[in-house]
C-alpha positions as CSV (number, residue, x, y, z in Angstrom):
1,X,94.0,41.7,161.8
2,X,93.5,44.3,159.4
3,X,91.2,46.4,162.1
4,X,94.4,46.3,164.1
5,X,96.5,47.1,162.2
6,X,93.6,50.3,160.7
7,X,93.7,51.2,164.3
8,X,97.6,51.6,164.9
9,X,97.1,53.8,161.4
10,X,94.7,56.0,163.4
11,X,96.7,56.5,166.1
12,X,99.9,57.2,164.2
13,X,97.6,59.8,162.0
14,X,96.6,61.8,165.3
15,X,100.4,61.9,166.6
16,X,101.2,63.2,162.5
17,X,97.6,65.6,163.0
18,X,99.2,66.8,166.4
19,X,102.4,67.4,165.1
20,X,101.3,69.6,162.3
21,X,98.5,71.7,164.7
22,X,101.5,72.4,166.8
23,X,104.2,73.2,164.3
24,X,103.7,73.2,160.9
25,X,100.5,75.3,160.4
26,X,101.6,77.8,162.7
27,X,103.7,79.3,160.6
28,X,100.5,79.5,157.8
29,X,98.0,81.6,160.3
30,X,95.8,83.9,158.5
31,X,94.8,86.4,161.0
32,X,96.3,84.8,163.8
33,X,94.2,81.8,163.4
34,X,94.9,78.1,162.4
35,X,92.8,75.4,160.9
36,X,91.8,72.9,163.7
37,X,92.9,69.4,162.1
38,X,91.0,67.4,165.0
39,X,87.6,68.5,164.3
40,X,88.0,67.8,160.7
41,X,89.8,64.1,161.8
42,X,87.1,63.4,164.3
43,X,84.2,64.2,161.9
44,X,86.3,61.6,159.6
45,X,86.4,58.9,162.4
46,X,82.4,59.7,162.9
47,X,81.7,59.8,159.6
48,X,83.1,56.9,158.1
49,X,83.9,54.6,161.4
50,X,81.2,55.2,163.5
51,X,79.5,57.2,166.4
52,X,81.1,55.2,169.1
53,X,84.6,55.1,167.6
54,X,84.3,58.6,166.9
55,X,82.9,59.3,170.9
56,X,85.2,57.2,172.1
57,X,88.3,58.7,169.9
58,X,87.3,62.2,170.5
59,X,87.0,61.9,174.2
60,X,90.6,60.3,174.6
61,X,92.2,63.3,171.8
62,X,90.6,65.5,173.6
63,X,91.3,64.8,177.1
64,X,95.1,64.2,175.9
65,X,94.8,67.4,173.9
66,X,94.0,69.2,177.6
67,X,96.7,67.4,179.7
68,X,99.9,68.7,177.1
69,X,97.9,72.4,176.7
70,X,97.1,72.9,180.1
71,X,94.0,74.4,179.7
72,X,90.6,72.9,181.6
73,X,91.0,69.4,181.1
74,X,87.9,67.7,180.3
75,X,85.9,70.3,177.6
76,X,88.1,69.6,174.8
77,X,87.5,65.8,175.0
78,X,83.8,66.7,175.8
79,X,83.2,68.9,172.8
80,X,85.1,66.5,170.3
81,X,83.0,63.7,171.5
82,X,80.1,65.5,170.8
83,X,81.3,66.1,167.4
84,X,81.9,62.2,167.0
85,X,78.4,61.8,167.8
86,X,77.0,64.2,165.5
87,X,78.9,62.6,162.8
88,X,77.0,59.4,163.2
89,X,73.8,61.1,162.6
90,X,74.5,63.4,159.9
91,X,76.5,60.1,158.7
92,X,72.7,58.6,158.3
93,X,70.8,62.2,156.7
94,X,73.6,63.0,154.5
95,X,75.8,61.9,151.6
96,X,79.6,61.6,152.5
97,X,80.1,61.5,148.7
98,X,79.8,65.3,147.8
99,X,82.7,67.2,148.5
100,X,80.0,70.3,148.7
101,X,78.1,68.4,151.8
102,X,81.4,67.5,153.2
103,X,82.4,71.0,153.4
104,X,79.4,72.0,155.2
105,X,79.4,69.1,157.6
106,X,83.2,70.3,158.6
107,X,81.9,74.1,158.6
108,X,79.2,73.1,161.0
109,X,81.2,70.6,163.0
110,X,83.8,73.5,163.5
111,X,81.4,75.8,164.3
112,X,79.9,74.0,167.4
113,X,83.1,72.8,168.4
114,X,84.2,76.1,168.3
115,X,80.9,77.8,170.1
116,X,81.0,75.1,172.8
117,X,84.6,75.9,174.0
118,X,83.9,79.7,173.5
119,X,81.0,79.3,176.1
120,X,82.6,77.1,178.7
121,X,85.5,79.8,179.0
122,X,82.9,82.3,179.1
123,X,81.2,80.4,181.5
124,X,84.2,79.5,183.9
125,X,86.7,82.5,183.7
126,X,83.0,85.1,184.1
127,X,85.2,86.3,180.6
128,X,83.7,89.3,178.9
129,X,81.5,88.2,175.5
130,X,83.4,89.6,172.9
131,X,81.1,88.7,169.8
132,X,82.7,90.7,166.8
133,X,86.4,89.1,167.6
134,X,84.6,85.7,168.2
135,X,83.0,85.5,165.3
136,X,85.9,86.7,163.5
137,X,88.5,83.9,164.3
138,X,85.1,81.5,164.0
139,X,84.8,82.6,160.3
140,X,88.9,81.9,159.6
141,X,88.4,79.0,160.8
142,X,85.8,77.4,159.0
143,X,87.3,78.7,155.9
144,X,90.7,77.4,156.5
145,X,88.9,74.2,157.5
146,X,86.8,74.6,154.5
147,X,89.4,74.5,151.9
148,X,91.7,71.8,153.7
149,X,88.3,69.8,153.0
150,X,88.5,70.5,149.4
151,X,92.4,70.0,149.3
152,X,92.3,66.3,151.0
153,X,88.9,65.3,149.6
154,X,90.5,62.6,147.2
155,X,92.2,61.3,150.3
156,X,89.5,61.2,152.6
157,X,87.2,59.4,150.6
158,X,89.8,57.0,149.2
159,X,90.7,56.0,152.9
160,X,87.4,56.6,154.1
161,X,85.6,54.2,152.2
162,X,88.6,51.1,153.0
163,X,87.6,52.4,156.8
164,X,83.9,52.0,156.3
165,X,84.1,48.6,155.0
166,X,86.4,47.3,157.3
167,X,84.4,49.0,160.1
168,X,80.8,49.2,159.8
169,X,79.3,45.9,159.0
170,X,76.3,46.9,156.1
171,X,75.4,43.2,155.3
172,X,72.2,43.7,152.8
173,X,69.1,41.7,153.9
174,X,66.9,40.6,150.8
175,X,63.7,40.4,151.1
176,X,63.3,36.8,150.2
177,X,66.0,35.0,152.8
């Protein structure tokens, strides 16, 4: 009962996530550019959930994302899924309880996601590479993405160790059964 009612909460958060993407932080650009709340929520979901929650999760948000943008449907929800995966596995290298490792894991998460979609337009529209202003809005956005890290980390690790009990099942095996 309580995963249900921890997945409702999930869903409700990316309808709240959505809603502030699309309004409330585009008022708060710095150079035109806007933190991406999705990345950081799926690397959350990966992190603390799991790999296949966070594939899963990210593959759906994504897709969804694509229908109400418009844009190539498909590469969102492929590039967040990856970034659910990755999660998992830097999940199992890395501690979740520095806010300094935390930081970098949402730096480098929004840096492939970021990468990836940057080469599939390249790649379908035959756009020109334009590194300087690439890199550019990549650096504003790891920063921006960077500091929301800092500014929720009491949250996320509050909520994301409930999540991690409730989810992930790490029963302890003695030696001596």
């Amino acid at each position: 009962m309580k995963k249900i009612f921890c997945t409702i909460g999930i869903i409700i958060t990316f309808f709240i996530l959505y809603f502030l993407q699309a309004n409330f932080f585009t008022w708060f650009t710095i150079s035109g550019v806007m933190p991406n709340l999705f990345v950081i929520f799926i690397l959350f979901i990966g992190l603390f959930i799991g790999k296949k929650v966070g594939v899963v999760l990210g593959l759906f948000i994504g897709v969804y994302i694509d229908l109400l943008i418009g844009k190539a449907i498909g590469i969102t929800g492929l590039m967040l899924a990856i970034i659910g995966l990755a999660a998992e596995y830097i999940d199992k290298n890395f501690s979740k309880d520095s806010r300094l490792t935390l930081m970098f894991i949402v730096a480098g998460g929004t840096a492939i996601y970021e990468i990836g979609i940057y080469a599939f337009q390249i790649l379908k529209w035959n756009a020109m590479l334009e590194i300087v202003p690439f890199l550019k809005i990549l650096v504003v956005e790891v920063i921006y993405n960077m500091v929301l890290v800092i500014i929720l980390y009491p949250f996320i690790q509050k909520v994301g160790s409930h999540l991690e009990s409730l989810f992930k099942n790490k029963a302890v095996l003695t030696r001596y059964f």
